[in-house]
N, C-alpha and C positions, 0 to 999 in steps of 0.2 A: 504493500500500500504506500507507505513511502517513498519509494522509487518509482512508482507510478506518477503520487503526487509531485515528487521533483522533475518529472519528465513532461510534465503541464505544465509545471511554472516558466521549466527554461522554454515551450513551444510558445509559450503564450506571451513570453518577454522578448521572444527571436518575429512573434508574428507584429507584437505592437512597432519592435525597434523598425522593420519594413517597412510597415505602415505610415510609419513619419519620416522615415528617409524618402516614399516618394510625392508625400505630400505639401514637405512644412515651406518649401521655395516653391509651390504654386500659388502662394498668395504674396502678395507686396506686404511690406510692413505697415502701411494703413490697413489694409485690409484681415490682419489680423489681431491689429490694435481693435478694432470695430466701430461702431458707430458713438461719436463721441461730441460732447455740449460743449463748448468752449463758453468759458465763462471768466470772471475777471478775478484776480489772486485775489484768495482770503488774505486779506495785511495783518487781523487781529493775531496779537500777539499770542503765541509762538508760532514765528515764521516754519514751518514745514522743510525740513533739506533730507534728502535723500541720501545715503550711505550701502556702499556695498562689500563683500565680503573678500576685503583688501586690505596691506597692510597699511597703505597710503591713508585708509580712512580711520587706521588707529590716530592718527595725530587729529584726525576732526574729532575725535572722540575728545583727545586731552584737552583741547580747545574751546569744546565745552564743558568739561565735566563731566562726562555724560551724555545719554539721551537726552534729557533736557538742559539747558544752560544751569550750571550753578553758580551760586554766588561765589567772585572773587576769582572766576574761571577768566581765560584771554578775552573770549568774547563777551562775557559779562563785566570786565571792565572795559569794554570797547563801547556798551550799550548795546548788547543786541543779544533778544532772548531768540534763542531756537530750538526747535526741538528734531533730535536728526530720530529717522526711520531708515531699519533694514529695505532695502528693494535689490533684491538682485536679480527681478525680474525686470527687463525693458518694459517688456509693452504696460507691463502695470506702472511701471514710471509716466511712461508716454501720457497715459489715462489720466492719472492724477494732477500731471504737467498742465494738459489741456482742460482739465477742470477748474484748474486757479485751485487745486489743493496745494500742491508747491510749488515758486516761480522756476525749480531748479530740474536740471536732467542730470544726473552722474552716471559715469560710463569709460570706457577709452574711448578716443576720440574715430575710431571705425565705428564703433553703436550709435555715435552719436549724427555719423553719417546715415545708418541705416532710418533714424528717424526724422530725418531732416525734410524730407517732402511734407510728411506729414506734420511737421510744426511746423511750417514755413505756409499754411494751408490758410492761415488768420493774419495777419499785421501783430495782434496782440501777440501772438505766439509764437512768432517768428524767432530763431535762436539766436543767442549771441553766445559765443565760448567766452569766459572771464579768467578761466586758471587753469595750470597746469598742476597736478598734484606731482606725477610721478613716473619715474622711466620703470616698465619690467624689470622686474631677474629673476622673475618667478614662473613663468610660463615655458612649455617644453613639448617637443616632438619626438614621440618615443618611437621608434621602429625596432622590427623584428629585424631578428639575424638575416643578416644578406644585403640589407640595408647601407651600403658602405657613405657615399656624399649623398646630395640633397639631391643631384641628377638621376639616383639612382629612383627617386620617385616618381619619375615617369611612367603614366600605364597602371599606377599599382590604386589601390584602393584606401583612401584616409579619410578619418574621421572626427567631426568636431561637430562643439555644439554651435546648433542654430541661433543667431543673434546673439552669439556670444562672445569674448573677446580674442579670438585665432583667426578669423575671418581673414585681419589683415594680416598677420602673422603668417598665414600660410600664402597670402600674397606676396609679400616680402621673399618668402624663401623661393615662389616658383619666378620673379623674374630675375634673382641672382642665379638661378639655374637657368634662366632662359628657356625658362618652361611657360607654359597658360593652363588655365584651369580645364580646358579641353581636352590637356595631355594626363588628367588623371579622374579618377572616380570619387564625387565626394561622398560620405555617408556622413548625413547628418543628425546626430543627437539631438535629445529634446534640452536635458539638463546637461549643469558643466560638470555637478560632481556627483556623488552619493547617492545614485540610482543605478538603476539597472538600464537605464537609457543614459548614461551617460558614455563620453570617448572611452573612457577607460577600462568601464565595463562590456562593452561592446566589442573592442579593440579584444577584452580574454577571452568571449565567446567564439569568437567570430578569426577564425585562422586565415580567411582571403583577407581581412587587412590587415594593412601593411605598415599604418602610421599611424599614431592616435594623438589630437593636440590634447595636454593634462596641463593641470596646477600643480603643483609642490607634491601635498599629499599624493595624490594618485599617480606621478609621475616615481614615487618614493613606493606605493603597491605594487608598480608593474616592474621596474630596475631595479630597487635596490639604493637608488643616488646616482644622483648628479654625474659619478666618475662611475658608478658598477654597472654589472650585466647581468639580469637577471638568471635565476639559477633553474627556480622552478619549484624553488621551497620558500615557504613561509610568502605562500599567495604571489609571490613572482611571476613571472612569463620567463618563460629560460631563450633566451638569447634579445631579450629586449632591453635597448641601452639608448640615452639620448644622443638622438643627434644635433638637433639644434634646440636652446635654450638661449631665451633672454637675457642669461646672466651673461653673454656674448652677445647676441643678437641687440644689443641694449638701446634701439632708436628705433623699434618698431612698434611698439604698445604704449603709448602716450594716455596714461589716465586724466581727466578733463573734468569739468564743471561748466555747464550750460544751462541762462539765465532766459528767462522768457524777456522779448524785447521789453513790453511794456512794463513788467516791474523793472527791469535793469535802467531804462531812461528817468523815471521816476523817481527811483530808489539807489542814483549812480552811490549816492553818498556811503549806503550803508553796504551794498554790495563790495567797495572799495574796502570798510574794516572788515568784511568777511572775509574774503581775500587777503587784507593784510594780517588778522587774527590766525587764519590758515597758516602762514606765512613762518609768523611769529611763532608757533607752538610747532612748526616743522625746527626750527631753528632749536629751542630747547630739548626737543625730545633726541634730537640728535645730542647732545650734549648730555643729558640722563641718561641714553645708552652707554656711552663714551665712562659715564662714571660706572655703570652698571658691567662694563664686562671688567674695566679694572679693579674696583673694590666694594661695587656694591651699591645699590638705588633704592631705596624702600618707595621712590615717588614712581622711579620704570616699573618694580615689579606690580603698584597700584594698578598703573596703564596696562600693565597686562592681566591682572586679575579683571581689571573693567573689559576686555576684548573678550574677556571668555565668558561675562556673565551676559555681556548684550549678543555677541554669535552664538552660545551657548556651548556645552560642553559635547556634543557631536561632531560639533565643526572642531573645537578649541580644548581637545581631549587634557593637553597641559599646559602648562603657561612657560616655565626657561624652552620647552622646544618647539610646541606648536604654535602660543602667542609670538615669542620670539622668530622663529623661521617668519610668519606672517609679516612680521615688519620687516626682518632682513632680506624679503623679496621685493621692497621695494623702493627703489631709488629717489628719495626725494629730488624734487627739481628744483625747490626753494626761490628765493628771490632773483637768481644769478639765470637759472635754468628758465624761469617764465621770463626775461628780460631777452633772452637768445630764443624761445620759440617763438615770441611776439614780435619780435622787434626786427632780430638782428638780419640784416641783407645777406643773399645768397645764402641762406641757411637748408642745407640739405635734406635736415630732419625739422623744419621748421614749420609754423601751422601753413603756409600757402603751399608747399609743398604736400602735406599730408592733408587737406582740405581738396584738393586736385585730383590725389591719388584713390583718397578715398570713396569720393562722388564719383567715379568710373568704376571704381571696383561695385560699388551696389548698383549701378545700373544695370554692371555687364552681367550680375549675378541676378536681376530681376526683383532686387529689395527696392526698387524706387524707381519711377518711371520715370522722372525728369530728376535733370541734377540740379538742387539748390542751394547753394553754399548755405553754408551759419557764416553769421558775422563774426567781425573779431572786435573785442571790448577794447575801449578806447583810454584807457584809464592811463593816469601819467606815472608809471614808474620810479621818475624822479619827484614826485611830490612828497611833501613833508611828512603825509601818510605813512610813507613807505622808509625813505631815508632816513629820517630823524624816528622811526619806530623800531626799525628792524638792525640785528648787528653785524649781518654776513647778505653782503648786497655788493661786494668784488665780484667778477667773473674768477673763475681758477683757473691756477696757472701751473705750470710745472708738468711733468712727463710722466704717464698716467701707467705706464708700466715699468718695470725694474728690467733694466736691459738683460744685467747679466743672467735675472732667477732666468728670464726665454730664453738667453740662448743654452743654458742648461736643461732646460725641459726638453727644448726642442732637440737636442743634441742628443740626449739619453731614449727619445722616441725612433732616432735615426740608427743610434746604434742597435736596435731593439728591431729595427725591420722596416721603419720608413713611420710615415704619419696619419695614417690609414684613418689609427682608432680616434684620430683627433679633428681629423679633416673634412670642414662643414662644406666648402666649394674650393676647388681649383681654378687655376687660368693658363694656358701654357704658352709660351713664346721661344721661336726657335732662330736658334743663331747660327753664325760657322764657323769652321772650325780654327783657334784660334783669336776668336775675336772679344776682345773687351771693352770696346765702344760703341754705345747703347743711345742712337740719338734720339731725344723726347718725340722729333717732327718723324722719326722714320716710324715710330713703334709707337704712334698716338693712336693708333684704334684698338691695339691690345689693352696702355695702358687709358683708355675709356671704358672698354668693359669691365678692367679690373676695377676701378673708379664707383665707376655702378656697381658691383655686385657687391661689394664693400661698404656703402652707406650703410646699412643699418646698422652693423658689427662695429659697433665704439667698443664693447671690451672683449674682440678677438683680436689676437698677432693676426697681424700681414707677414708670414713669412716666405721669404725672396728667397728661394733655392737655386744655385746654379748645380749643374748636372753635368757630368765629362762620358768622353766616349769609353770603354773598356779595350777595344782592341788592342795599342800597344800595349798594354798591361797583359792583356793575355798571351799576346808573343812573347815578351819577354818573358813569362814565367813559366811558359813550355821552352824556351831555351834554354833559359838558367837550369829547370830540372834534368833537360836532356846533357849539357854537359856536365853536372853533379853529380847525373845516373842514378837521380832518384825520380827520376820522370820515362816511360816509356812508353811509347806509339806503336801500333800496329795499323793494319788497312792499307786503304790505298786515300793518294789526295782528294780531297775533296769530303773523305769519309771516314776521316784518322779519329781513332779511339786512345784514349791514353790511361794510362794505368798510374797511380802515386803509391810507390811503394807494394807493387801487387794490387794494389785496388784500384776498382776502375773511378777515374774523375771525371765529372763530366762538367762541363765548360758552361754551361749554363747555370751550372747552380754558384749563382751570386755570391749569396751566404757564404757557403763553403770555400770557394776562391776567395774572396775577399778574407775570411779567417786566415787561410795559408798565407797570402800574402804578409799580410800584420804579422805572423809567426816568426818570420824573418827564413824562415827556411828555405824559400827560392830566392833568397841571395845569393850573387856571383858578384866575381871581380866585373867581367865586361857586361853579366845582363844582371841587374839589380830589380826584378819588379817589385820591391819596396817603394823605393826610391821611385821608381816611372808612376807608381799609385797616387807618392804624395804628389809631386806635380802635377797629376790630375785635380788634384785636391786643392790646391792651389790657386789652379787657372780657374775652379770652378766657383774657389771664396771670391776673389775679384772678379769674376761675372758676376757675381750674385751682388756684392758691393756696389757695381759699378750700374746695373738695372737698377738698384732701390735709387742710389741718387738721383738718376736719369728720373725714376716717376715721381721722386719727392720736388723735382725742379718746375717736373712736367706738369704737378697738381698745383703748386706756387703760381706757374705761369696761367694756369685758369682761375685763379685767385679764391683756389678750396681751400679753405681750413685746414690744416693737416697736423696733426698729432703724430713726431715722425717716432717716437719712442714705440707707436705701434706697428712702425712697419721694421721686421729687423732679417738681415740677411745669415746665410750659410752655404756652405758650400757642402756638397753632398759626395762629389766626389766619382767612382766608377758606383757605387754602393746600389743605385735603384735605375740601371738602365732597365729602358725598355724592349731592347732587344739585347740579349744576354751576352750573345755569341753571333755578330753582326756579319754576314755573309757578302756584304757590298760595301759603298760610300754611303749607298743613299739610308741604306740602314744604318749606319754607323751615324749617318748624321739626325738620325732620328734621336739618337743618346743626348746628341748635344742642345741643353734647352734650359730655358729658365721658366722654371713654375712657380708662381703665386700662388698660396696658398692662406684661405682663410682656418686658421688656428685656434679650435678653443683650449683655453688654459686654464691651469689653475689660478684661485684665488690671491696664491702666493707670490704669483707675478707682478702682481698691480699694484702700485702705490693708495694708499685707502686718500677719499675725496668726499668731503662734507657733502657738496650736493653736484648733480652730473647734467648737461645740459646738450 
């Protein structure tokens, strides 16, 4: 009877997940919203704000005190009572938006695209974005074994929730792979977490998909963490490990606040301390952590016993790691980071950029039938509000990664077999032989794609791999053994077999030659393949040296922002040809190449940054 009964559940949980993967994107986002009264905001006090279940809105929490403002809270000496409400439903957001229950929409700034026709449907209701809460580093793309880069998701089947926040996420990863939503299968969830229709859930039933977007938690049920591989015990998926995460991907989930026009023109005044009360208690809570991992916060651990009584103890099972992890997935953007989304020209990851990209992505996907921007709030940054209120209002400065921890990461992954388990996208550019000058005018459409595939990735390496050919290395090291006489051939040319020591070696295996090599034991007076390897090695640091310069001159000269501490070079040496044992030139010159490669790293690498923009 029991396995009966479990054999109905999982039919009946496989028949509904169907059921809404082919339904839930045949309606537009008004039309699932429903039929709805627009009416004018309740102003009596407590203004109504919306809150979702993020770490970014642990600081609205301290900000008020609570759900409701308490006395002697930031915004209760700013004058402003609120009362914040869970909604981590849109369309019940939507609803209540357009009722004049609350002026405000909270969201990432893709949801906030998805509802954008439909407030834009009244003058009164029409949006304006006013803040930036917060960058990702908590969102993640899990795939099954086989799963190597993001290219490989071509064709395959992924899954995320509906008007959720992966939408754009998973737009981000398909055009640094040069991919379209056409080149893959979506299955769409209902919920983000703790159901049975949710990514994650679906993703362990369901063995055709391939990739599932999760938050923290459930990214943490299916791998293991952040760096592990699922095993297959203690609820795991056995071979599922991320591949890309926001904790690298970190310009692509832009958490947001959106004001209905007509309270915001009205109410510029107070929407501005809301904003700067936000502001202010992002700035302290950062500082309360700060004391809290050194010696200790009775006021952080308050803030996190308050996260657990308002999400509750399902969501917020402890507080040092499930309160905690919840905020440490989220990068505040504080006053430096909304002065660079708002403001600052040419900004890549900026709101007109991500307002552009976003209104195409819901067209193309059928959430909106015409595109209609949200506004952007017009509030002065430099007013006394802000300046003379708040204490970290510099942009930052300084080199956001630790040169040496990369190039030790990266080094000890190459000697280990290459960068496989690390490698979110690739780019590759081929040179000849010989050559160390790398002109920015000859190799601008390489480095444009690498340019583009790279925006989102503020904390992944750029690492610049130069690559040498093997063939002189393999000559030489079949000489040096043949005249040591610990090397022997048989066959005829073209089809010689060789033997090391009575065993057969075979030429192609990398690994193995390159071990012998470094051994030092096909050393000779006249053929040295030690010696011919490191000069491979060599020529291939200074490719690799001389291409980072050429793209960091090359992005200078289009006047991109560049953080060159993230792009950093290696030379790789004979170590990961493509062809092993190269039977031409034209093959041989396939070895010789400089590959870019987007790198996630550990945390260790990065210099830690109050707030990130």
């Amino acid at each position: 009877m029991i396995k009966k009964n479990k054999t109905a559940i999982l039919i009946a949980v496989l028949l509904s997940v169907l059921l809404f993967q082919v339904t839930v994107f045949a309606q537009s986002f008004k039309e699932r919203v429903g039929k709805v009264k627009v009416a004018d905001v309740n102003t009596a006090a407590p203004i109504q704000i919306p809150v979702i279940t993020w770490g970014g809105d642990m600081v609205t929490f301290y900000a008020n005190g609570g759900l409701k403002t308490t006395k002697d809270s930031i915004f209760d000496k700013l004058g402003l009572n609120i009362e914040l409400v869970v909604r981590d439903d849109l369309y019940q957001q939507a609803r209540e938006y357009m009722e004049g229950k609350s002026p405000f929409l909270r969201g990432t700034f893709r949801m906030m695209a998805q509802a954008s026709e439909l407030i834009a449907s009244d003058p009164k209701t029409k949006g304006v974005m006013v803040m930036q809460l917060t960058w990702s580093a908590g969102d993640h793309c899990v795939v099954r074994k086989g799963i190597k880069t993001i290219n490989d998701l071509k064709g395959k089947k992924i899954v995320l929730q509906s008007g959720g926040p992966h939408v754009g996420m998973l737009d981000d990863i398909l055009r640094t792979a040069k991919l379209t939503w056409d080149d893959i299968e979506v299955v769409w969830a209902r919920d983000l977490s703790a159901s049975s229709n949710s990514p994650a859930e679906i993703f362990r039933i369901n063995n055709d998909v391939a990739a599932a977007f999760v938050i923290t938690p459930d990214m943490i049920g299916l791998s293991g963490g952040l760096e592990n591989t699922g095993t297959g015990a203690e609820g795991t998926v056995a071979g599922a490990r991320v591949l890309v995460s926001t904790a690298n991907m970190s310009y692509s989930i832009a958490d947001v606040y959106v004001a209905r026009s007509d309270f915001y023109y009205q109410n510029k005044a107070w929407v501005e301390k809301f904003v700067a009360g936000y502001l202010k208690a992002a700035e302290e809570v950062i500082e309360l952590r700060k004391q809290y991992e050194s010696k200790g916060s009775s006021k952080f651990m308050k803030l996190l016993q308050m996260t657990q009584d308002i999400y509750g103890k399902e969501v917020i099972p402890t507080l040092e790691e499930d309160a905690y992890g919840l905020l440490a997935d989220a990068v505040l953007a504080g006053h430096p980071g909304n002065v660079a989304f708002f403001s600052a020209a040419d900004n890549k990851h900026g709101f007109d950029v991500f307002m552009d990209r976003s209104l195409e992505l819901v067209k193309k996907l059928g959430i909106v039938e015409n595109k209609v921007p949200i506004s952007k709030h017009d509030l002065d940054y430099n007013s006394a509000v802000f300046l003379n209120y708040l204490t970290k209002t510099d942009l930052a400065k300084g080199q956001r990664f630790k040169a040496e921890a990369v190039q030790q990461e990266i080094e000890e992954l190459t000697q280990r077999g290459g960068l496989d388990e690390k490698t979110i996208a690739s780019f590759t550019i081929k040179f000849d032989a010989n050559q160390i000058d790398f002109s920015p005018d000859e190799y601008a459409p390489d480095f444009d794609e690498v340019l583009k595939g790279m925006e989102q990735f503020g904390a992944a390496v750029l690492a610049v791999r130069g690559h040498a050919d093997p063939t002189l290395a393999l000559k030489t090291l079949i000489e040096a053994g043949i005249n040591k006489g610990i090397l022997q051939k048989s066959g005829k040319k073209g089809a010689w077999e060789y033997f090391f020591n009575g065993k057969p070696l075979g030429l192609k295996n990398t690994a193995e030659i390159v071990s012998l090599i470094e051994s030092g034991v096909f050393e000779h007076a006249q053929y040295n393949a030690r010696a011919v390897a490191q000069q491979a090695l060599n020529l291939s640091r200074k490719r690799a040296e001389a291409i980072r310069k050429s793209f960091i001159a090359y992005a200078k000269g289009k006047k991109i922002n560049i953080d060159e501490s993230q792009i950093q070079a290696f030379g790789v040496g004979i170590r990961e040809p493509l062809v092993p044992k190269p039977a031409n030139q034209w093959e041989a010159k396939m070895n010789m190449r400089g590959e870019f490669s987007i790198i996630r790293t550990s945390a260790e690498t990065m210099n830690p940054q109050d707030f990130d923009f």
